[in-house]
N, C-alpha and C positions, 0 to 999 in steps of 0.2 A: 510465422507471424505470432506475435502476441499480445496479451494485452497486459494489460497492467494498469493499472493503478495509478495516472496520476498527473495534471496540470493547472495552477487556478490564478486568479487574478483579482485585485481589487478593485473596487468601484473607482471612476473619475474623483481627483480631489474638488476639483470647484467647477461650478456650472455656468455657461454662458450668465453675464449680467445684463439684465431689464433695466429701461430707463428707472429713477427711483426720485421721490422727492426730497426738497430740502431738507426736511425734518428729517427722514432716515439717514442722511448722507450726514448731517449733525452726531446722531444721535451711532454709527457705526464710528464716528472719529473719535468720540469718545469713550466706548468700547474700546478701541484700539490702545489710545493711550492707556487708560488706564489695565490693559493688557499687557503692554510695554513695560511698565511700571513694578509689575508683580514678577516677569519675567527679569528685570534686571535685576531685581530684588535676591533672587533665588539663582542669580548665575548661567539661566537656561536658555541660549536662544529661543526669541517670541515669533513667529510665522504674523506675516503682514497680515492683514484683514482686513481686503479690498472693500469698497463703501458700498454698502446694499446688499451684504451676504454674512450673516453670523455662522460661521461654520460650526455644527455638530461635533460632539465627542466622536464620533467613526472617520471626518473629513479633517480632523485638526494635523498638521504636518508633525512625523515623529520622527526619528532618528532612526534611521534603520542599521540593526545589528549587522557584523560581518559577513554573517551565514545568510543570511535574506537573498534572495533569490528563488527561481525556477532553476532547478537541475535536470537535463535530460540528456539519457546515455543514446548517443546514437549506433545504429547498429550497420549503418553501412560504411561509414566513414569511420567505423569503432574509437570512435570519440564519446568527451563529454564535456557539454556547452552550461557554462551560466548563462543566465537571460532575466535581464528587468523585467517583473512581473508586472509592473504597472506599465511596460512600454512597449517590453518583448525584442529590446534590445540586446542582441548577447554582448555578456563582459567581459568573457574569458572563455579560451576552451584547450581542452588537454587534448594529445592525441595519442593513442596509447602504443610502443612500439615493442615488440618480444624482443629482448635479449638472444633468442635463440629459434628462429620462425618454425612454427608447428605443424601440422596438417591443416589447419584453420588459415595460414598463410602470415606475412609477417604482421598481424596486429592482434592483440588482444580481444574476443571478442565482448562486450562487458553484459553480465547477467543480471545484476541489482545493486539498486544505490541505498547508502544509508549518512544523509547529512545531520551533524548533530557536532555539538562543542564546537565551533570551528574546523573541523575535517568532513572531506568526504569519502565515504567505505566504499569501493567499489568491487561487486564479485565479480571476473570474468570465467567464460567459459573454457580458458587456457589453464583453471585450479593456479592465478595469481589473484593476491589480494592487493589493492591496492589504497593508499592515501594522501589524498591531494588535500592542499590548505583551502580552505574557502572563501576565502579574500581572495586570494591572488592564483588558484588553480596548477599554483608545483605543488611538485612530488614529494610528499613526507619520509615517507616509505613505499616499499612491497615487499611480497612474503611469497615465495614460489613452492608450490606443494609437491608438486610429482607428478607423475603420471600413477599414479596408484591412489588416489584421493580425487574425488568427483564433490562441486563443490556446485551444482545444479540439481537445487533440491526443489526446487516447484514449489509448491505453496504450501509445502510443509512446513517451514519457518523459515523464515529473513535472518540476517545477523542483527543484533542487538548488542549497543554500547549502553554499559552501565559504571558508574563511577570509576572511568578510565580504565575500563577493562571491554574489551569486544569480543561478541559471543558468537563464533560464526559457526553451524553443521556443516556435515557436511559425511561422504562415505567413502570409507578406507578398506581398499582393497588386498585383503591379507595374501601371503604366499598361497600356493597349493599345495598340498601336506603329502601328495599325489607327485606330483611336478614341481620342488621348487622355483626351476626355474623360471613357472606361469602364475600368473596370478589368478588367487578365486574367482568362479563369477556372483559370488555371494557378496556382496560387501556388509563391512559392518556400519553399525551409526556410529557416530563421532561427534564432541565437540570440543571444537578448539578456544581456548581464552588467549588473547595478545594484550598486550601492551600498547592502549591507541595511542599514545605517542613514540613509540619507538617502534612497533610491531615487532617485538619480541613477544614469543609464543613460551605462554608461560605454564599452560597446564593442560590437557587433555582428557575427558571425559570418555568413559565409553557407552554402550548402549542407551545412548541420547538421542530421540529424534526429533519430536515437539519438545520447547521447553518455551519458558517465561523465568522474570525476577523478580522478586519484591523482596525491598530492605535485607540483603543480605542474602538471599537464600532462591537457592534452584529450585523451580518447579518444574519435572522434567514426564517424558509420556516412550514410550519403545512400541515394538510393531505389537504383534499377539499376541497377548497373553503377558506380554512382560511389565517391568515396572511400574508404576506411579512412585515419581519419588520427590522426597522433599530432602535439600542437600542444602547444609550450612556452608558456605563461600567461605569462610574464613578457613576452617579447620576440615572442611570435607567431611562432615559425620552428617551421615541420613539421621534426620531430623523423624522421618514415617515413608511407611512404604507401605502401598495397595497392588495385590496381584490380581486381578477380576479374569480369568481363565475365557478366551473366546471372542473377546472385545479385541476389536480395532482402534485407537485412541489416537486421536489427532493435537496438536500441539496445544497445548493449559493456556488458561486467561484467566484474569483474578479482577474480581468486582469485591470491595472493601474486603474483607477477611474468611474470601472463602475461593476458592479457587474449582474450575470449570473444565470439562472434559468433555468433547463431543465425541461418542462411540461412533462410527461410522465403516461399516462390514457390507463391503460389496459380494452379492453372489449372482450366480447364474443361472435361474428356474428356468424349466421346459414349459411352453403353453403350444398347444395343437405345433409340434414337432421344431418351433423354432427356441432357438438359446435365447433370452431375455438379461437387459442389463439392469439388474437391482439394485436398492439400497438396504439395509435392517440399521434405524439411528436409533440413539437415547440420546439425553446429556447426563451427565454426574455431576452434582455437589458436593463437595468434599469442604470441612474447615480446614484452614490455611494454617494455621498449628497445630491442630493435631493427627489432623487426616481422617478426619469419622465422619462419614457418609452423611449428609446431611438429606438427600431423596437423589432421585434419578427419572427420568420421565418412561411413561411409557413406548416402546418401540415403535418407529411410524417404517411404513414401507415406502419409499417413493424411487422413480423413474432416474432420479440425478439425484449427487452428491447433495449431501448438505453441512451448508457454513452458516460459522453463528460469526453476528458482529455486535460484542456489548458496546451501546453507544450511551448509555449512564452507568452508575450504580444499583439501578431502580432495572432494567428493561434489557433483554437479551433479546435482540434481532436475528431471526435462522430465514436462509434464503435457499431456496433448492431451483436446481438448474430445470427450467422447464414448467417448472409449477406455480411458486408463489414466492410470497413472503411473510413471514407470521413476527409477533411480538410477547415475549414469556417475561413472567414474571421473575427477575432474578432468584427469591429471595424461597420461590417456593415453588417453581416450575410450572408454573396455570398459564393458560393462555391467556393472554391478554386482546387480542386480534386478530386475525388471519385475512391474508387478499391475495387470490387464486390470479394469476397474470404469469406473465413468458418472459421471467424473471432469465435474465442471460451473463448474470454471475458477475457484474462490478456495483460496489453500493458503499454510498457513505453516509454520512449524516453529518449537520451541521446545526447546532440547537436542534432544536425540534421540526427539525425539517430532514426527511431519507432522498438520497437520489439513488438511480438504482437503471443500468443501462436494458432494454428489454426489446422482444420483435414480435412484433404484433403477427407476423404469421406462426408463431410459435417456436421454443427453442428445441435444438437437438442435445440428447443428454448425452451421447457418444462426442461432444466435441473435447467433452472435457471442463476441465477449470483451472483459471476462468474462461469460457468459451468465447476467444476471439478470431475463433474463422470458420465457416464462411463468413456471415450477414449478421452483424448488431447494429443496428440503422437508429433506435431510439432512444434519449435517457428520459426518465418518470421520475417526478416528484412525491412524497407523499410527506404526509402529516404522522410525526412520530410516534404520537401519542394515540391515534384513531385508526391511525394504516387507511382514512382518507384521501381521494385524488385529490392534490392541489393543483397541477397542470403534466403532462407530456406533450414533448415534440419527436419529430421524425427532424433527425440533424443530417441525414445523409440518403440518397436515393439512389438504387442500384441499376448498374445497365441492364436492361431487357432482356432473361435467359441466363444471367449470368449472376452467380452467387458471390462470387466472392472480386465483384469489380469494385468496391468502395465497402469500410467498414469502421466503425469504432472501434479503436484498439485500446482506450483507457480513457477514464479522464477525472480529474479533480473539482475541487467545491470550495471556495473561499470567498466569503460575504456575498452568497450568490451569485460569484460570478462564476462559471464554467469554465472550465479548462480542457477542450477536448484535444486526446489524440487520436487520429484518424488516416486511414489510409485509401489512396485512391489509383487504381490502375490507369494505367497511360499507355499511348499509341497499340503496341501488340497487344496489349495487357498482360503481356509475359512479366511487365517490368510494372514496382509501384511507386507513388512519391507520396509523401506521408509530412503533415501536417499538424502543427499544433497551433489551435484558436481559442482567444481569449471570446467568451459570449457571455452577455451581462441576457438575465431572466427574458426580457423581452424578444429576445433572438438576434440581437443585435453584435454584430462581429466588432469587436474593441482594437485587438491587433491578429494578425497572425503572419505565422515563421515558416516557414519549410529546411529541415537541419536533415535531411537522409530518414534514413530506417529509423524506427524507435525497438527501444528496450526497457525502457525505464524514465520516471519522471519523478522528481521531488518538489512541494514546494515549501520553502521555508518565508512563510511572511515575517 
């Protein structure tokens, strides 16, 4: 099972009409015309404006772009479906078939989407990369890597498309210097650039395994001890390079011109005879041209991983599995907040509003991240700026003794509305059916789908 990241939906365009008087029914007809009026003026289709409701700039009817939709990769039917976000009607759906059937059997399994310019990137777990159009759901392209290149990198980094080039990791399994004939069991980091319209592979990076972009240039991170690097895209000349000896460094993020590194060094301390699972974290500041250490926080211990999500330029949000969720100050690493809760590892934010999935019996930090199995039963709201409670609910309720009968597997956030994916056992409960529900704040179910297994969810409003 997994989770991930990701479903949402927009509010209702127009709301039942109440009787209204003459004077409003007058006084919306001329509204209209003269809305009519402005609208032919300028070429644009005018949306009607029924009599007794002035629609809002959030409810005014737009055009929606090619890419608009909900994406979601299913994992048993190894598809992937578009769906009206406002309806939950699918559009279109691919199905993915091997050229050559694997140990996985004859289908692709698919591991992460990434929709952006009119395509969608699809990783699967068969190391094919694929690109489908997003208007119409054929095939652009695909790229087959080998059996010696492992393109299931966990939450190390996603692929990134930036000005028609796609950034996908991933780890390349060299001969054995021992046995050519076998391959290492060491793999190295990799990253690969293609060509997002044609998926021609145009350049390969080595000892890469977090990276980021900005305006031209690689921000890249390697396992122990190795790099920080900053790489000009055009010419390939390291811009600066930081060696910090001992640090674990997980993949860079850049809030205005300075770029982010969360150290993150797992070990294993003895307490009264049993092995213990730790954290040792900082973050680093580094400037984004030149590379000079701008501070770095003091080391915290905790029970689970921890992930930062900058959700302004102003506020670094760090979330640890099991514990809390805190808010630092970009610019100079101070806390800003802190809220001790059984934070269970999905969170977004939206304005000034954080959601953030959590279980009120407490989370286990051996699940991993993000910890979608057994039991994520709640998402929690807060206030961005206070790390106040605005509301939680319990979305899901488990059978009786049994942990992992019903779970949150991910879910999105768009104009408050919720996008949950979830999964619920049936009849043996050997077997699950898994569900994706549109719910606006109030807890009210808008639409929902049931598409197979999930693996992944996009949405593009």
């Amino acid at each position: 099972m997994k989770q991930q990241e990701d479903l949402f939906l927009r509010h209702p365009l127009w709301r039942d009409l109440f009787p209204v008087s003459v004077a409003m029914l007058i006084a919306s007809l001329i509204i209209s015309s003269l809305s009519a009026c402005v609208g032919q003026g300028a070429g644009v289709p005018t949306p009607t404006i029924r009599p007794g409701l002035t629609p809002s700039p959030t409810r005014s009817l737009k055009l929606a772009g090619p890419d608009a939709g909900l994406y979601i990769a299913d994992e048993t039917s190894t598809a992937v479906y578009k769906v009206d976000y406002r309806s939950g009607k699918v559009l279109w759906k691919y199905q993915f078939r091997l050229k050559h059937p694997s140990s996985f059997g004859p289908y692709a399994l698919t591991n992460y989407l990434l929709v952006q310019q009119g395509y969608v990137f699809i990783e699967s777990q068969n190391e094919v990369v694929y690109a489908l159009n997003a208007a119409t759901g054929h095939l652009a392209w695909s790229y087959v890597f080998g059996n010696n290149v492992d393109l299931v990198r966990g939450q190390v980094n996603p692929p990134v498309l930036d000005h028609g080039i796609l950034f996908i990791p991933g780890l390349e399994y060299l001969p054995d210097k021992t046995n050519p004939r076998n391959l290492s069991k060491f793999p190295q980091d990799r990253l690969y650039l293609f060509d997002a319209q044609t998926g021609k592979l145009l350049k390969t990076y080595q000892i890469v395994r977090g990276f980021t972009i900005n305006d031209g240039v690689l921000y890249t991170s390697d396992d122990e001890g190795g790099p920080i690097q900053a790489i000009n895209l055009k010419n390939g000349q390291v811009l600066w390079q930081k060696i910090i000896p001992g640090e674990f460094f997980m993949a860079p993020f850049l809030l205005k011109n300075r770029v982010y590194l969360r150290a993150n060094n797992q070990y294993f301390p003895v307490s009264n005879h049993k092995i213990l699972n730790r954290y040792k974290s900082s973050l680093y500041a580094f400037d984004a041209t030149t590379g000079q250490q701008f501070w770095h926080s003091p080391g915290t211990i905790s029970s689970g991983p921890v992930f930062d999500f900058p959700i302004s330029e102003e506020t670094i949000v760090s979330g640890v599995i099991g514990e809390g969720i805190s808010a630092y100050d970009a610019a100079t690493g101070h806390l800003r907040w802190s809220r001790k809760m059984p934070f269970t590892g999905d969170l977004h934010a939206e304005g000034n509003t954080l959601y953030m999935t959590f279980d009120p019996a407490g989370a286990n930090e051996t699940w991993g991240y993000p910890p979608s199995d057994p039991f994520v039963p709640g998402i929690m709201s807060l206030n961005a700026a206070t790390g106040s409670l605005i509301w939680q609910k319990m979305i899901i309720t488990q059978l009786a003794g049994d942990l992992h009968s019903d779970s949150i597997l991910g879910f999105l956030v768009h104009k408050s509305i919720l996008y949950i994916q979830r999964s619920t056992q049936v009849k043996d409960h050997q077997t699950y059916t898994n569900w994706t529900t549109a719910m606006d704040p109030g807890g009210k179910v808008l639409w929902q789908i049931n598409l197979g297994g999930f693996a992944d969810g996009v949405l593009v409003p």
